[in-house]
N, C-alpha and C positions, 0 to 999 in steps of 0.2 A: 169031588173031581170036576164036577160042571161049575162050580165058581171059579176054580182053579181055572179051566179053561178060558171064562169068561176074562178074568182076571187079564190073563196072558194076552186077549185077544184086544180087550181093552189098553194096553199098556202099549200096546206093539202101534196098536192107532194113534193115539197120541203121537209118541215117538216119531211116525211117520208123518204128522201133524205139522210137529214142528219142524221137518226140515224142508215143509213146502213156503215160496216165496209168499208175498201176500195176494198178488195175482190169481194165485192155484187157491187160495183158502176163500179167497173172494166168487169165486167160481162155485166152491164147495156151499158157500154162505147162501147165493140167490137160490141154491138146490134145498136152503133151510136146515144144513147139517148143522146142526149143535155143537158137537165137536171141535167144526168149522170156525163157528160165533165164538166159542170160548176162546180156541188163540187168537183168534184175533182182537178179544177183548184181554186177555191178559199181554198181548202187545203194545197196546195201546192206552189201555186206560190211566196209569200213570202221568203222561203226556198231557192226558186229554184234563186229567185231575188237575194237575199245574197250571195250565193253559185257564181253566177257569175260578179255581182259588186265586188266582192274581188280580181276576177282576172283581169276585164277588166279595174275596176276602173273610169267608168262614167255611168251615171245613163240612161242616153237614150240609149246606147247601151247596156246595161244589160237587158232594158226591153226587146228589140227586141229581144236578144239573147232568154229570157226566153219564147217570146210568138213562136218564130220560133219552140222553143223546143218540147212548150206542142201540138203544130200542127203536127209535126214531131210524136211525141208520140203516138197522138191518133191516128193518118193517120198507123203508124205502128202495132199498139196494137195487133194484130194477131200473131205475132209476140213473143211477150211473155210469156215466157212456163210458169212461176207462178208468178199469180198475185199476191201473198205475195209479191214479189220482186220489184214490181211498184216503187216505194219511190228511193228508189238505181238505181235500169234501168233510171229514167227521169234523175236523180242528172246526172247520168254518159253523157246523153246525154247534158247535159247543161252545164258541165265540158270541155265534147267535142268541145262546138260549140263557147265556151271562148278559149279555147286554140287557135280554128283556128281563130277568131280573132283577139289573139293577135299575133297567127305568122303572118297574112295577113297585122298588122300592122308594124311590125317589117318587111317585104317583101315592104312593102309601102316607108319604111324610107331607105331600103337600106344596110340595118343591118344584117352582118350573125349571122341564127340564132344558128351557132357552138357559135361565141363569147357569145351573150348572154347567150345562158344556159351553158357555159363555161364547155365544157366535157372535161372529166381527164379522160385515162382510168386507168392511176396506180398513186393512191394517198396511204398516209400515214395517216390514219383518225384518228381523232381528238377524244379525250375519250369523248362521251357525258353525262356529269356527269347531274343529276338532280338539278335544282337549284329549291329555295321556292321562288316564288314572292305572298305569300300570302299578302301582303300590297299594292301589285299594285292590282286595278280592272280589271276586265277583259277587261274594256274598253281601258286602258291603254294599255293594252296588243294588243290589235286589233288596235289601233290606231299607236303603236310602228311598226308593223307590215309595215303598210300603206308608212312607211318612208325608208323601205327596198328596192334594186337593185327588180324591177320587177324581176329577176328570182329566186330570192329567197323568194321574197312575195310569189310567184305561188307557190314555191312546199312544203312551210309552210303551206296557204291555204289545200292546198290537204292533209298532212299530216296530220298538226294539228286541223284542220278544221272539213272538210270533211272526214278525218277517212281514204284515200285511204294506203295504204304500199308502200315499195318503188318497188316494183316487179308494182305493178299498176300505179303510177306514172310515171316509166319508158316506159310501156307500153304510156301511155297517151301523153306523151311527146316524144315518139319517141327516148329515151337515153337509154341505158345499167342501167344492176341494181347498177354496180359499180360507173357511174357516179352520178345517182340518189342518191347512200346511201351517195356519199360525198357532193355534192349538198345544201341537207338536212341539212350534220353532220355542214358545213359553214354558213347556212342558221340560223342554229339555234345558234352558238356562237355569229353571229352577232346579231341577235338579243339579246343574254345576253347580250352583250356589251352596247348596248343601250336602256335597261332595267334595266342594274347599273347605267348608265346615268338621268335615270327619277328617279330612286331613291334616288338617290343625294339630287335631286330639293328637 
């Protein structure tokens, strides 16, 4: 009868869990409710999983990345001034923790990380005209992506992805806004280049 109870009382919280906004759960969270932490990790982690298999490109290190993050989050929660902002604040710190990552990997291999992200400070930027790939799927699109120079998958990712600009990317990545807008402006021809490629097929 008292599990029974427990049971019920347990189920009834939950349920009332989830039809609080993320504001109320963020509130419940700096209180340290558990409960709290769990929807809002099963809100987000998904998101958060995506957002960093994109950059790091393997699935066991994407998780850790993700669970280091949402630990990191809550341990700092205090931390941030409006919890409207939750959604954006964890993304960035998951953003963060792919990047060092993959510079740790790139630091592993012996690789400067100048060449890879390949900084110009004066380039001649390329017109970025709009093209329609309404006939490719989005899948196609993401998957075209996948087959890009890591440093141009990354700041596509962030761009196109994740929504960040290139003042925030540059930030993110440690390069000037000059080298980021050219970066990008490369990042995205090459991928038309091989998006008339798949359209061929």
């Amino acid at each position: 009868m008292q599990i029974t109870t427990i049971y019920i009382i347990t189920t009834k919280l939950l349920v009332t869990l989830t039809n609080l906004n993320t504001e109320e759960l963020i509130t419940l969270c700096k209180s340290k409710n558990q409960s709290a932490q769990l929807e809002i990790y099963n809100r987000y982690y998904k998101a958060m999983y995506n957002t960093s298999i994109r950059i790091v490109k393997d699935s066991f290190e994407a998780e850790d990345i993700m669970q280091d993050a949402f630990l990191q989050a809550f341990t700092k929660l205090k931390t941030l001034k409006d919890d409207s902002t939750f959604g954006a604040w964890l993304k960035r710190i998951v953003v963060n923790k792919s990047i060092h990552h993959y510079r740790q990997l790139i630091k592993k291999n012996e690789t400067s990380i100048d060449d890879v992200l390949y900084k110009i400070e004066e380039s001649t930027y390329e017109s970025e005209q709009d093209h329609n790939y309404n006939n490719l799927k989005a899948n196609q699109v993401l998957d075209t992506m996948k087959t890009l120079k890591d440093n141009y998958r990354i700041v596509l990712t962030l761009n196109l992805i994740e929504g960040y600009d290139y003042e925030e990317i540059g930030e993110i990545l440690n390069i000037s806004y000059q080298n980021t807008r050219t970066m990008v402006s490369r990042a995205k021809m090459s991928l038309r280049q091989k998006l008339n490629q798949v359209a061929r097929i």
